[in-house]
N, C-alpha and C positions, 0 to 999 in steps of 0.2 A: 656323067653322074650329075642330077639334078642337085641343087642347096639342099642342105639337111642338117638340121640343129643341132648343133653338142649334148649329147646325154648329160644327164645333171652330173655326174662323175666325172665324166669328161670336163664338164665346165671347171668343177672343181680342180683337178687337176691343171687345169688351164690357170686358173684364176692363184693358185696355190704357190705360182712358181717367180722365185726372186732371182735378181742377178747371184748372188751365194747359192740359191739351193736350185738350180734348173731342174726340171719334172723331168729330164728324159730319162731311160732307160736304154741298153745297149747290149751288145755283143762284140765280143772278139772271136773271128773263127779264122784257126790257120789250116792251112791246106797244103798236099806234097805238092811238088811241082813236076808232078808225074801226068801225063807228058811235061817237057817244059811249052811255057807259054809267053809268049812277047807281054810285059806290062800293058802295054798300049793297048793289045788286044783286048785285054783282061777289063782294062778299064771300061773300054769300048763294050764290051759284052755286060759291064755291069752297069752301065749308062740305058743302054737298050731295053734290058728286062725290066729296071728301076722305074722306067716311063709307061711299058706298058704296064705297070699296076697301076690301077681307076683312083684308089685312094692316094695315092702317092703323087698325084696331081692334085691334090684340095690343100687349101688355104684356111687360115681360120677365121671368119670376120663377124665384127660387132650387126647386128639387129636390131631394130626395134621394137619388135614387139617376140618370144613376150620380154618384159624388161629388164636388162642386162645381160639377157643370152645371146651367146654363138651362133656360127652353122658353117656348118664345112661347103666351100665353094671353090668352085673350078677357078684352078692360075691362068688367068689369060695367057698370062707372061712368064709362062711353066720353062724354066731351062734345064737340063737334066746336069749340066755341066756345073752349076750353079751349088749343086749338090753331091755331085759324086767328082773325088780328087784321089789322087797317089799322093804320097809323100814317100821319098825316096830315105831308109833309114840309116843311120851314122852305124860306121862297123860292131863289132864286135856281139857277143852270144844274142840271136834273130829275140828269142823270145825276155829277155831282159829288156831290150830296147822297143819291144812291141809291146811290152805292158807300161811302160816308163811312160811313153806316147799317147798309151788309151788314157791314162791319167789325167793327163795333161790336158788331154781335146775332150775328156767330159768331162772337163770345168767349165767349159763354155756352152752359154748358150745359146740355142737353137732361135735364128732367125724367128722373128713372132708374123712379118710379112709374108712370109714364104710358106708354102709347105715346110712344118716342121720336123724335119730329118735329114740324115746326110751319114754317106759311105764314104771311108775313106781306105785306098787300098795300098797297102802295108808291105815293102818291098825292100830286097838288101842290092847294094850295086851290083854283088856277085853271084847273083842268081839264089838259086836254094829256096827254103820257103817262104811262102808269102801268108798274108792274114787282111782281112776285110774285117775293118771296125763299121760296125751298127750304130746308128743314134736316131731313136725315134719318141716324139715325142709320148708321156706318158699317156694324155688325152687324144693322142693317134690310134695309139695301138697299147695295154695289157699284153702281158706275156705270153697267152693261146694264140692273141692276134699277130704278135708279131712273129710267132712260129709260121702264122699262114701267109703272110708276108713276105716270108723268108721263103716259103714255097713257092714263090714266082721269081724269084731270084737264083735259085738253086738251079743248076742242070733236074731234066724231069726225071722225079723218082721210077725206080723199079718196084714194082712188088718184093715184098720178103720171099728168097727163093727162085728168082727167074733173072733172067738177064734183061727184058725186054722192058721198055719204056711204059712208063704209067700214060701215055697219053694225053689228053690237055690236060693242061694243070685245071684245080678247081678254081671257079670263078668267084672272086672274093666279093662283088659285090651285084645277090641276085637284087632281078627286074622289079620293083616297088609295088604294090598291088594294096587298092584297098580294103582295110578289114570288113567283111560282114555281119550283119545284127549279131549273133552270138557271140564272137568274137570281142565286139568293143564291148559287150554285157559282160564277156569275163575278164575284160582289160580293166573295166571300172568297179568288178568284184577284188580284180589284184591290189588295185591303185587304195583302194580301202584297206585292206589286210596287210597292206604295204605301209598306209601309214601307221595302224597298231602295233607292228614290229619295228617300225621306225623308236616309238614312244619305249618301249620293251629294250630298246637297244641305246636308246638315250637314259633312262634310267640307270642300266647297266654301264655307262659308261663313265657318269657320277660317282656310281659306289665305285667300281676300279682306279678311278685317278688318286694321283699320288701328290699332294700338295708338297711333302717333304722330299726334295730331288737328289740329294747325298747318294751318291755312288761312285762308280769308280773314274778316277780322274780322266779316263781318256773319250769313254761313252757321256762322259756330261762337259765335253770339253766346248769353248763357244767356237761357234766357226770361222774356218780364215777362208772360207772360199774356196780353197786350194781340193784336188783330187790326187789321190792315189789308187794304184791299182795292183793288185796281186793276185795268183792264179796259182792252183791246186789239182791235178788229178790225184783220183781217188780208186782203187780196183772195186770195181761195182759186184765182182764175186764178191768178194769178201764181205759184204755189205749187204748181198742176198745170204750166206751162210750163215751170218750172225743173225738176222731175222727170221733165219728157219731156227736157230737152236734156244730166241730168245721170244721169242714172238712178235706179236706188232706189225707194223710195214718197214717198206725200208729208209720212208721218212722219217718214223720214227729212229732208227738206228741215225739216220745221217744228223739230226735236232742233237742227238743225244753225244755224237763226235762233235758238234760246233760245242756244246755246253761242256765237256771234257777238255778240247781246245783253249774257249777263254780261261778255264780254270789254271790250265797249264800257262799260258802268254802271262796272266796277272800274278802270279808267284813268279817265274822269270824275271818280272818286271820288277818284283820286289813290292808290290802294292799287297794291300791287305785286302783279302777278299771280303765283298760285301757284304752288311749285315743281312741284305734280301737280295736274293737273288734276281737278276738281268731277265726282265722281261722282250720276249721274245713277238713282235708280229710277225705270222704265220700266213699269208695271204693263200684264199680257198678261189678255184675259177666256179663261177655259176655260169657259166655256161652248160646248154645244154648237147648233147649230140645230135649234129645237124639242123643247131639252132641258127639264128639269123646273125651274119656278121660284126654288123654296129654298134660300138658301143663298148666301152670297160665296162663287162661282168664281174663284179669281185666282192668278197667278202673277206672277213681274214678270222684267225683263230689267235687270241694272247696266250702265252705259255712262259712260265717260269721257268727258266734255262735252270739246272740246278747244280752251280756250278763252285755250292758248296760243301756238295756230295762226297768223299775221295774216292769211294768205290763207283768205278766205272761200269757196271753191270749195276749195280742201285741206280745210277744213275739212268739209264735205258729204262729201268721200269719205272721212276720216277715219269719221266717224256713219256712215257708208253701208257700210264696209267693217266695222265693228264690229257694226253689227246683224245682219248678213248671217251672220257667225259666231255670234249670241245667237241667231237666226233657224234657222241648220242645227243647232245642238247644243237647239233646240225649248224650248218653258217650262217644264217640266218639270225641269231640270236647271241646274248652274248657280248661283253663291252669291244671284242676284236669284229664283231659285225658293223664297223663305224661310217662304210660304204653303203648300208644300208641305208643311213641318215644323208647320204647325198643325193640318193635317187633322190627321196620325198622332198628333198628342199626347193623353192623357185629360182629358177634365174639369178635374179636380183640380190638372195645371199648368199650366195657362193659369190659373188661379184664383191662386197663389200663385207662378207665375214670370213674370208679366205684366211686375209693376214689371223682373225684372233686363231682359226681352227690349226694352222699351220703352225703355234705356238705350243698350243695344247697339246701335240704329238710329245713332247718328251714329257708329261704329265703321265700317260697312257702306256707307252713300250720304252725299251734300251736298242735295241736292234734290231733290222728286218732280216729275216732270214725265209728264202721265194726256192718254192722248186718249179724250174720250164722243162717242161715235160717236151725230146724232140722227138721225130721221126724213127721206127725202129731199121728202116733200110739207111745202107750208104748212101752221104751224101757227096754232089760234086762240085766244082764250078767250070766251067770251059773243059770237064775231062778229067781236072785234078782233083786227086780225094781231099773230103775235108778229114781233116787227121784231129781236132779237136775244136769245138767251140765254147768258152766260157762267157757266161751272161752276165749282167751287169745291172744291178736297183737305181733307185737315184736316191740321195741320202733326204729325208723329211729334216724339218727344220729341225734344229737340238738334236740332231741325230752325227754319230760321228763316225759310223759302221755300218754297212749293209753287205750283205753276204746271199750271193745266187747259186742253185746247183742245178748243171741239169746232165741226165744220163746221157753217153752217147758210147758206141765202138767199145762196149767191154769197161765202162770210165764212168766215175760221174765226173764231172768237171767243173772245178767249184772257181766261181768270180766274186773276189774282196773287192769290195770300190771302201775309202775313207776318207778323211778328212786328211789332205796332207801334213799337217801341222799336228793335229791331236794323237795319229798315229802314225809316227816317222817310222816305227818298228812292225810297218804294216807285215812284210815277210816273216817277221818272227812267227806271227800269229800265222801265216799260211802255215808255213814249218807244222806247228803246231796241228794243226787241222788234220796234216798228214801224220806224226807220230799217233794223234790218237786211236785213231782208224787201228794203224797196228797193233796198240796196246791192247785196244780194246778183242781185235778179233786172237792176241794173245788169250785171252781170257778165255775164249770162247769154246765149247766144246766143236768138230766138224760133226753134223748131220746129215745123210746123205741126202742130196737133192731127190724131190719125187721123180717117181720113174714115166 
């Protein structure tokens, strides 16, 4: 793979990230150990597939022109070992001590020399399950990318429905070709309407900020650095049922369990719920299908979590009626469109306006809350099913919560990443996430699924 410059996104992301707030993103995914498998082996197998992904050899390095940009460049000094390790876990219940650990290892961050990422594979002395922690940097890969990522790592998928092997895996990084007269006319027709919506989305982003930051103690809490992690499965029926009898999607139903959730943790907590309610970043993929690999595609949608609702069905239509209007006015637009403003910027300020932008994030939202969309077939590794993967944000500065969901096996699977310090009662709040789901689909009348 030839040098190739960081997307202003990417730059930003790159440029955005402190020893406290590291930019990566991650996953925890555990697996039966059906057949069993030698550690070693496992490692070995995830060392091999690791190296041959094209991007997963690039480095990030300074340039000169244009001024203060990146580009992603081939590691002479590529080691696969350097990056992918075991760590053998201390007894007792696999998944207690496997989320205790993801915690722990995304506090740190990701070598800046090196290809930025690293797998590490999650094992008990006495066999039983195992789990492969993810960590990629956020300016590597967005969460569609790192699904395709994770598709060369993966044993090769099946089709929905057959036994037999999908065949090569796709190639993450097509052959570079350059554009023709049309093409760069309609590159520099975008690059124009790109920056009017830039200005559309900068406006927007003045009138939403919040000078006055008074909220609840533990989402305005300052940072210690520290991570914690907690993990939720969700019945994803239940979650389709309630969408059929209530309307919406089923992001909407799942927005609307986190904002039931906080409601529920901060009265536990004995805090006074806020006079406004927790703004919510909603991150949208712009990608297109079958579009070109490179690059964070992203937008996002703000949402008022309403989580000083009591009714939990107000509440869904609350989320449902607010999307709907994030939904018509498109991603593109809008003070959550603030990725937009990265494309259009040069080099040079994302390089030295990083720290102000990265402050301004708790001006803006309380919380990220990210759906990664994976694979509808089984997935494996060396043979073994993967039995659940939960994803992982990275927290923005002033941020002391972020919260990822993605569907898999009947489940959504939901990953808290926090501030260890600001929420020591990280599980309560999981708990939480899981009672409301049932309250809620309590509520709910059964509609039959379409035939």
């Amino acid at each position: 793979m030839s040098t190739e410059l960081l997307a202003p996104l990417d730059l930003a992301f790159w440029h955005l990230e402190t020893d406290t707030h590291p930019m990566h993103l991650g996953a925890l995914a555990v697996f039966s150990p059906v057949p069993p498998v030698a550690p070693r082996d496992l490692l070995e197998l995830l060392g091999a597939r690791a190296a041959a992904v094209p991007r997963l050899r690039m480095r990030v390095r300074d340039v000169l022109l244009p001024v203060g940009g990146a580009a992603w460049v081939a590691d002479k000094d590529f080691d696969v070992h350097r990056h992918v390790k075991r760590v053998v876990l201390d007894g007792g219940d696999f998944m207690t001590e496997a989320t205790r650990l993801a915690g722990e290892l995304m506090e740190q961050p990701l070598g800046r020399g090196r290809p930025p990422w690293q797998m590490y594979l999650l094992d008990s002395p006495g066999g039983g399950p195992f789990a492969v922690l993810v960590k990629l940097h956020h300016a590597l890969a967005d969460g569609m990318r790192a699904v395709a990522i994770g598709a060369g790592i993966f044993d090769q998928i099946a089709p929905a429905g057959t036994g037999r092997a999908a065949g090569r895996r796709v190639s993450l990084s097509p052959r570079p070709r350059l554009p023709g007269p049309s093409e760069v006319a309609g590159m520099a027709l975008d690059r124009i309407g790109g920056v009017g919506r830039a200005l559309g989305v900068g406006a927007s982003v003045v009138r939403a900020s919040r000078l006055d930051l008074r909220g609840t103690t533990a989402l305005t809490a300052h940072s210690s650095g520290t991570r914690r992690m907690a993990t939720v499965d969700l019945d994803a029926g239940t979650v389709q049922r309630i969408r059929r009898a209530e309307g919406g999607t089923g992001n909407d139903v799942l927005l609307a369990v986190v904002a039931g959730a906080l409601r529920r943790w901060l009265l536990e907590r004995g805090e006074r719920l806020p006079g406004a309610d927790p703004r919510a970043l909603v991150p949208v993929s712009r990608r297109r299908p079958g579009g070109a690999a490179g690059g964070n595609r992203l937008s996002a949608y703000l949402l008022a979590l309403p989580v000083g609702e009591p009714d939990a069905r107000e509440r869904l239509r609350l989320v449902r009626t607010a999307m709907d209007r994030n939904k018509a006015a498109g991603p593109m637009r809008g003070a959550g469109a603030v990725a937009v403003l990265a494309d259009q910027l040069p080099a040079l300020a994302h390089r030295f306006g990083a720290p102000l932008a990265g402050n301004a994030a708790r001006m803006l939202f309380d919380v990220l809350v990210t759906s990664v969309p994976l694979p509808r077939s089984a997935l494996s590794l060396g043979g073994c099913p993967l039995r659940a993967v939960y994803p992982m944000a990275p927290l923005a500065r002033g941020q002391s919560l972020a919260i990822a969901l993605s569907p898999y096996g009947g489940q959504v699977q939901v990953g808290l990443v926090a501030d260890g310090e600001a929420l020591p009662d990280l599980g309560r709040l999981a708990a939480a996430v899981h009672d409301e789901l049932c309250a809620l689909g309590a509520l709910v009348p059964s509609v039959p699924a379409p035939a």
